[in-house]
N, C-alpha and C positions, 0 to 999 in steps of 0.2 A: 504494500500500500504506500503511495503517495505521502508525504509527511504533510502533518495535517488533517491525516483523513480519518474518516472515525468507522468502526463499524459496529452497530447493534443488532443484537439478537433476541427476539420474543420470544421466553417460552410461555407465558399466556397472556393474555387477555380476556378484558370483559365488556360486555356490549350492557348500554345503556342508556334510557330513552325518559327524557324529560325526569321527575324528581321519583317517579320509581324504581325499585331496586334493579341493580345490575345484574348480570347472568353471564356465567364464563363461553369465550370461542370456545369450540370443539378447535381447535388446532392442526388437528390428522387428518381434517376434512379441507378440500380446495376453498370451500364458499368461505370459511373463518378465516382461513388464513388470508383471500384477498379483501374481506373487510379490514383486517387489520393493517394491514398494508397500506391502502387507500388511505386509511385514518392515519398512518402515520407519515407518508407523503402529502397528505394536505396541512398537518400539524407543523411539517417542517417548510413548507411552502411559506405558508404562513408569519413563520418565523422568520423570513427571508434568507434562507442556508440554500446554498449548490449545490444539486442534484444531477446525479450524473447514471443515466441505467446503462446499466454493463451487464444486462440479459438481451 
């Protein structure tokens, strides 16, 4: 890696919708994993960080 460059790994998450409670991704299934995903390239968007897809 590039210096500077940072890399993060999810081992869970949880989805969450207005002030009721949350509920964990399934992980090991595709549809969780590209929620989480999503939500954390719009979080980093967001923040104004460079993003670089190397898939």
């Amino acid at each position: 890696m590039a210096e500077g460059w940072t890399l993060a790994v999810a081992l869970t998450a949880d989805l969450s919708e207005g002030e009721g409670g949350s509920e964990p991704l399934d992980l090991t299934r595709k549809a969780g994993r590209l929620m989480a995903e999503s939500a954390a390239l719009v979080l980093a968007q967001r923040a104004g960080l460079q993003l670089e897809n190397l898939g």
